[in-house]
C-alpha positions in Angstrom: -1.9 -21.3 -10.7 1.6 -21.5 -9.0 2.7 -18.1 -8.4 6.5 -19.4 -7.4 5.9 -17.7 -4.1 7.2 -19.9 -2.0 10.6 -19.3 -1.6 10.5 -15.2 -1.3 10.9 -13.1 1.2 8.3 -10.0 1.7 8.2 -6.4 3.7 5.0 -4.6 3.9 4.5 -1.3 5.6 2.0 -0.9 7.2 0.3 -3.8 7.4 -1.3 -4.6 10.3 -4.9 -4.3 8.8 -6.6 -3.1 5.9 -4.8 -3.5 2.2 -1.1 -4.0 3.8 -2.8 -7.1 6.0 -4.6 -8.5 2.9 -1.6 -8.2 1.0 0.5 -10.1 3.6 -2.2 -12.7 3.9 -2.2 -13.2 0.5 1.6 -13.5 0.2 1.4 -15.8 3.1 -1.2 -18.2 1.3 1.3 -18.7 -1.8 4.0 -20.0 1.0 6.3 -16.5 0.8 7.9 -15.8 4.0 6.3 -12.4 5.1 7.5 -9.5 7.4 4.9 -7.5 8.7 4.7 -3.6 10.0 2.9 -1.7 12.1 3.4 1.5 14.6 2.7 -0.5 17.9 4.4 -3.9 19.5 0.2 -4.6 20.3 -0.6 -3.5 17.0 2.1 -6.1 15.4 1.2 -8.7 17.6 -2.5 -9.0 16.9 -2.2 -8.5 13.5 0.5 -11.8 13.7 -1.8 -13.8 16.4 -4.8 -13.1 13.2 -2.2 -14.6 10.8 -1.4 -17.2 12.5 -4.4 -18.8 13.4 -5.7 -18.4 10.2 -2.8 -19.7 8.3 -0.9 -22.0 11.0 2.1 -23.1 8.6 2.8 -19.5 7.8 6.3 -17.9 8.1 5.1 -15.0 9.5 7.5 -12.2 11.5 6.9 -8.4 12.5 8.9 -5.3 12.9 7.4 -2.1 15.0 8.3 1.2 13.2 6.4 4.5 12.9 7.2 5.6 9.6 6.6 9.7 10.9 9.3 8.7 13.5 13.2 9.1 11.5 14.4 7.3 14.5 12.1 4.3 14.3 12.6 3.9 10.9 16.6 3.6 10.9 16.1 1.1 13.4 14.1 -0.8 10.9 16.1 -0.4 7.9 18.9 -2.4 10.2 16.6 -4.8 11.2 16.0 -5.9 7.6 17.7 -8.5 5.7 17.9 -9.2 2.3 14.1 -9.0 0.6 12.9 -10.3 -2.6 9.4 -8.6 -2.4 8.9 -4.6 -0.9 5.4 -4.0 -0.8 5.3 0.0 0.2 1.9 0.4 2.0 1.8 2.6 4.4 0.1 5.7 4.2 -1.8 8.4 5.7 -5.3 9.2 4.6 -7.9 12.0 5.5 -10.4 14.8 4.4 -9.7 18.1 4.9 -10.0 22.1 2.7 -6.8 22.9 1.6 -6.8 25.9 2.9 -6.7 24.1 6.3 -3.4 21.7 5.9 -0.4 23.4 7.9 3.0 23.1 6.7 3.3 20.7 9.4 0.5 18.2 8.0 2.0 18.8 4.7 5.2 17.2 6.0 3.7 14.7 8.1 2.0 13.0 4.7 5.2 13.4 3.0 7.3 11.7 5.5 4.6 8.9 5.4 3.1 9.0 3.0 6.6 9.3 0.0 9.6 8.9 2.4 8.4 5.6 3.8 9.0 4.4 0.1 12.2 6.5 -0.8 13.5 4.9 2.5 12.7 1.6 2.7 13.7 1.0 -1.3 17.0 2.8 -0.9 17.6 -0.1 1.9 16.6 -2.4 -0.3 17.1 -2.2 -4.1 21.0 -2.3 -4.8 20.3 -6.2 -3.5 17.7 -6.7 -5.8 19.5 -5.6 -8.8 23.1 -7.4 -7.5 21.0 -10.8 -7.1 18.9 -9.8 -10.3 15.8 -10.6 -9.2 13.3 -8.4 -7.0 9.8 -6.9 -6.7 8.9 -3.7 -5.3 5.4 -2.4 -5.4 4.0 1.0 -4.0 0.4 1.2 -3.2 -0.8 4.7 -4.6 -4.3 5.5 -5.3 -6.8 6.6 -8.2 -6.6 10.1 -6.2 -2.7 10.3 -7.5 -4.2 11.0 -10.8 -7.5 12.6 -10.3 -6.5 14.8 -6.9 -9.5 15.4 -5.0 -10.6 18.8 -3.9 -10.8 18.1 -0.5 -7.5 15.9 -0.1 -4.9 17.7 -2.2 -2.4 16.4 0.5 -3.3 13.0 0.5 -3.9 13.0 -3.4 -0.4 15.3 -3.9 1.3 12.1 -2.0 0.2 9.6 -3.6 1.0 11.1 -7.4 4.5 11.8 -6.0 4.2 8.0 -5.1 3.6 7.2 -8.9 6.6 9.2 -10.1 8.8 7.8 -7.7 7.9 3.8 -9.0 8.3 4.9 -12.4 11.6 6.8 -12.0 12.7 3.7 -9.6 12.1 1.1 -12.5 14.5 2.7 -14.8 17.2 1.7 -12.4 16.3 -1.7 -13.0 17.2 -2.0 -17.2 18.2 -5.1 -18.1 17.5 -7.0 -14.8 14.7 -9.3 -13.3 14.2 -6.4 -11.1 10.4 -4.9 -11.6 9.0 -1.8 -9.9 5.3 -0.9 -10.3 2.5 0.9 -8.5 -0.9 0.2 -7.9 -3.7 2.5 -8.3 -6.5 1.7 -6.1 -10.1 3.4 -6.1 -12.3 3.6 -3.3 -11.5 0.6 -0.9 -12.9 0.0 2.2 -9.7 -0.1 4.2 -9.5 0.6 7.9 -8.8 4.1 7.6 -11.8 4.7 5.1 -14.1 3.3 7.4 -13.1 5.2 10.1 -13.7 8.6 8.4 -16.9 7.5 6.9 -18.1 6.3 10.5 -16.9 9.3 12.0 -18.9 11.6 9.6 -21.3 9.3 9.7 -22.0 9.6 13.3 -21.7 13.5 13.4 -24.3 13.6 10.8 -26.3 11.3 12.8 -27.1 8.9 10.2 -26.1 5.0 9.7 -22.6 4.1 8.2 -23.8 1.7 5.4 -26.4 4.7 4.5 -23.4 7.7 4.1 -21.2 4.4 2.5 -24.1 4.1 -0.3 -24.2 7.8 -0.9 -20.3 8.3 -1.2 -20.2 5.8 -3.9 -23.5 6.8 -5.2 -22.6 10.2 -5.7 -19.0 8.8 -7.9 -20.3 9.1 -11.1 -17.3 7.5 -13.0 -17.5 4.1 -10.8 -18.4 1.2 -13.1 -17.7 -1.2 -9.7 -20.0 0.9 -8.3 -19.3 -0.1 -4.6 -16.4 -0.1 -2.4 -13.7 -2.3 -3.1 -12.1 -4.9 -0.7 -8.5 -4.4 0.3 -8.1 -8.7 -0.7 -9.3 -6.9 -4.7 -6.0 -5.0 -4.3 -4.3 -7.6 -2.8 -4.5 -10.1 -5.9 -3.4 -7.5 -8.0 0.0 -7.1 -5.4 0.3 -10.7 -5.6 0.7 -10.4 -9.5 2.9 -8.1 -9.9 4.8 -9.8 -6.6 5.2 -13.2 -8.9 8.2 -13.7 -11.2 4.6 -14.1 -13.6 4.9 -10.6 -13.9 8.4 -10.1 -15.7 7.1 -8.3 -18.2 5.3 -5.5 -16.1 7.9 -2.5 -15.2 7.2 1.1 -14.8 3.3 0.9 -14.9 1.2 2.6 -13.1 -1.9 -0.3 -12.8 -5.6 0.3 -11.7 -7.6 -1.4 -9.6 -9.8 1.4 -9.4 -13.3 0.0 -10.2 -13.1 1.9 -13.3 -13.2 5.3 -11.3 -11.0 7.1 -13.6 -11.7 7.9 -16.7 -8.6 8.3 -19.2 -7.2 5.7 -21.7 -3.6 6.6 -20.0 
């Protein structure tokens, strides 16, 4: 199927591995030109070196930005040109009782976590809508509608992520502009796999073991096992497509079946 890729232009925070990377190879396999994003210049130039030997024709650029940093980011905002596709990615992820989040954490996932997308669209939308045509996309989670007791923060985020798409989109009336959000459920990104090793190894049992029993103790699953950042990445390029038209406002799962409700 011919997405009609090939002559768009993507930003992706935070994509230097896990579901941002999948999502920028992915883009870069239907011949979109892609802009990649990650805190470090080593960080963005591994992440290109992997793109480029693995898809040698792509157009493939970076930009360095720490999305906690104000600075960094208004530095990026005037690094970007006009975009046809904003894929809002980035995000901050981790367990901890609520009891034990400072104010300062609180804000730290905010900044990340919601302002990386408030941000980066405000840069980028009046564009869209004055050459009618755009895509923006924020990666949220299945944990923005079923908040998990021991990430309110994280889960608090990423439903704040979901209202924001949906109140975005009705900017876009009447135009070939779409905003939508994906709802992901238990992926094994870089970040998840780094908490589950870390518990993992201060439990002193093997990662694939403590892996088997996280998803083995989610009793909603129908997947039931992790899913792969390039499952989320197919949906992205979806709603990424002109294809998509018709999609605007949704909130869309790719969550294994994790959650529960019709709506």
């Amino acid at each position: 199927m011919d997405l009609r890729l090939k002559d768009k232009t993507a930003f992706i925070s935070g994509s230097t591995h896990g579901i941002g990377f999948a999502v920028a190879r992915a883009l870069l396999g239907e011949g979109a030109t892609v802009i990649i994003n990650g805190r470090s210049e080593s960080g963005v130039q591994d992440a290109l070196q992997r793109l480029r030997v693995e898809l040698p024709d792509a157009e493939v650029s970076g930009l360095v930005a720490d999305f906690s940093d104000a600075a960094q980011v208004q530095h990026l905002l005037k690094s970007l040109g006009d975009l046809d596709i904003l894929v809002n990615n980035v995000g901050l992820f981790g367990l901890s009782r609520f009891v034990d989040v400072s104010d300062d954490e609180w804000q730290h996932y905010f900044d990340v976590n919601v302002m990386s997308g408030v941000r980066l669209s405000r840069q980028v939308l009046p564009g869209m809508l004055d050459r009618n045509w755009g895509r923006i996309i924020f990666i949220s989670s299945e944990s923005g509608v079923n908040i998990p007791a021991d990430m309110v923060h994280y889960g608090a985020t990423k439903a704040a992520m979901i209202a924001l798409g949906n109140g975005l989109a009705k900017t876009t009336r009447g135009t070939e502009v779409t905003v939508n959000t994906i709802l992901g459920g238990p992926t094994w990104s870089d970040g998840v796999a780094d908490t589950v090793t870390g518990i993992a190894r201060a439990q002193n049992m093997p990662t694939d073991d403590l892996k088997a029993a996280i998803i083995g103790a989610n009793q909603t699953t129908l997947l039931q096992r992790f899913i792969e950042p390039s499952e989320i990445a197919q949906l992205a390029l979806y709603l990424a497509s002109p294809l998509s038209a018709a999609t605007n406002g949704a909130a869309v799962r790719a969550d294994g079946g994790v959650l529960t409700t019709m709506v």
